[in-house]
C-alpha positions in Angstrom: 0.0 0.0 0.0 1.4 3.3 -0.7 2.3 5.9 2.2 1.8 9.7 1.7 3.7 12.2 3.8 1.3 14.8 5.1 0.6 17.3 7.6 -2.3 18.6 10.1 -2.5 21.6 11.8 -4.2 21.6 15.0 -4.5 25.6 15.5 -5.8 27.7 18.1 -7.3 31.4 18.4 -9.0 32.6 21.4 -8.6 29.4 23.1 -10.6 27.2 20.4 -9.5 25.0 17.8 -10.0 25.5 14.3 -11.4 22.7 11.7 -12.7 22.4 8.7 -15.4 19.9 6.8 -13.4 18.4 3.9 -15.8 18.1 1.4 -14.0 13.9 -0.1 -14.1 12.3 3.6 -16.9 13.9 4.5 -15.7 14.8 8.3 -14.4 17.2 10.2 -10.5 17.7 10.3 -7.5 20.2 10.9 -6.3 21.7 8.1 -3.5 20.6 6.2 -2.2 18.3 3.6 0.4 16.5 1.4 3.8 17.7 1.3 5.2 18.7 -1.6 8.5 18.1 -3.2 11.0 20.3 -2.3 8.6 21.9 0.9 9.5 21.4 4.8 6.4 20.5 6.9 6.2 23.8 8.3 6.3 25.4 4.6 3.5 23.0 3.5 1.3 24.1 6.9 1.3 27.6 6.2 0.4 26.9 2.4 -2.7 24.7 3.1 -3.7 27.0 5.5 -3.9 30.3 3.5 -5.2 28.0 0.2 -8.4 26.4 2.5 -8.7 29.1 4.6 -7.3 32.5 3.8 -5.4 32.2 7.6 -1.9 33.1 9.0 -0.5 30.8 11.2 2.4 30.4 13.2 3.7 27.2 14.0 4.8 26.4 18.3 6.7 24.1 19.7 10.4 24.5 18.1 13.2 24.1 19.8 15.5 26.8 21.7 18.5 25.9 19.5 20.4 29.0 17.8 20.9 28.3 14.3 24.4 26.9 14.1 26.7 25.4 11.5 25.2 24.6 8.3 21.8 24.5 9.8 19.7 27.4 8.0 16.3 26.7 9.5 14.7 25.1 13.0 11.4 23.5 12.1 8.3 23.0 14.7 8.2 19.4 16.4 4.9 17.7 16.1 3.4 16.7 18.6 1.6 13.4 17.7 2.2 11.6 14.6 0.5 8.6 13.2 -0.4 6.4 9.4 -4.0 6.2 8.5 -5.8 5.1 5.8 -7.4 6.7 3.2 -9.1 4.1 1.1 -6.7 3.4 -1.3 -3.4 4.3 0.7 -2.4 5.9 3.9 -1.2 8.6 5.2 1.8 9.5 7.3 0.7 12.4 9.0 2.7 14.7 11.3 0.2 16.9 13.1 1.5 20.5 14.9 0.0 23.1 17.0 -0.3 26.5 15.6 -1.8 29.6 16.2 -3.9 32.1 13.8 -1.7 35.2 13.0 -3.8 38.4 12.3 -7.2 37.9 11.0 -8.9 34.7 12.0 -12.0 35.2 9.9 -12.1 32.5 7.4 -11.9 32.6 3.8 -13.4 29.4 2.5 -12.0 27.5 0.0 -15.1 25.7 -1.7 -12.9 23.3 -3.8 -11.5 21.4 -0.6 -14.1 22.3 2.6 -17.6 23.0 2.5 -17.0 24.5 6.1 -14.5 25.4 8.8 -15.5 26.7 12.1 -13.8 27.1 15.6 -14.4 24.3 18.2 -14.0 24.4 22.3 -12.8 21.6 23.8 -16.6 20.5 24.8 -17.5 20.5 21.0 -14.8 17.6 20.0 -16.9 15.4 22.5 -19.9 15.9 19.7 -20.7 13.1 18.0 -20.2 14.0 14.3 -16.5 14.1 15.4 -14.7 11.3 15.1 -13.0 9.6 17.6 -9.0 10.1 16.2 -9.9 13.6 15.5 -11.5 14.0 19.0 -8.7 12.6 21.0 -5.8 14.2 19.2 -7.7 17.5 19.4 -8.1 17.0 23.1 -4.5 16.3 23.0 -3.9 19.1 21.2 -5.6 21.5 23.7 -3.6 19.9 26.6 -0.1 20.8 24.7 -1.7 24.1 23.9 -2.4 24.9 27.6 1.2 23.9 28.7 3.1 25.8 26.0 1.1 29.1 27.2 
């Protein structure tokens, strides 16, 4: 089965968590998606974000290291990653906690979401969410709350 490298961006304003309806699964999800050649994670995040969304984001949880040697760039740690499928192949996803820069009104992108809203921590126990995205959100908000 073939394995995809892609991303997920579990980002906060005003202490809620932004997701969005993607219009081919049919669920709610974080934003984000595959990497392309030649883009870092964190380059890839910022593009899916302001092509579904219209958003700024920054991207938490990098390391204190000064840049040193021939190191040109210090990229944002995830802080779960996981494979899952997607039909016909999976998905390695590395999923990050961000934060809207600026603006957070949303922009919709009707091609890839047919919505996008910002959820509390109560709201992922709904039941239209599903479980992985309800317990890595939760997980999310817990990371959040200890980076702040």
């Amino acid at each position: 089965m073939k394995i995809e490298p892609v991303v997920a961006g579990y980002s906060f304003h005003s202490n809620k968590l932004l997701l969005g309806f993607h219009k081919k699964h049919q669920m709610w999800l974080p934003l984000g998606g595959h990497i392309e050649t030649n883009e870092t994670p964190d380059e890839a995040l910022r593009r899916e974000f302001f092509e579904e969304a219209g958003l700024t984001i920054t991207l938490l949880n990098k390391t204190k290291l000064k840049l040193k040697g021939n190191t040109i760039e210090i990229l944002a740690l995830p802080f779960h990653s996981d494979i899952h499928s997607v039909g016909n192949h999976y998905h390695s996803c590395q999923n990050y906690l961000c934060e809207i820069i600026g603006d957070p009104k949303i922009m919709l992108n009707k091609r890839e979401l047919e919505n996008a809203d910002y959820f509390t921590k109560e709201d992922l126990k709904k039941p239209y969410i599903s479980i992985n995205i309800k317990n890595i959100g939760l997980l999310a908000f817990k990371r959040y709350g200890e980076l702040k």
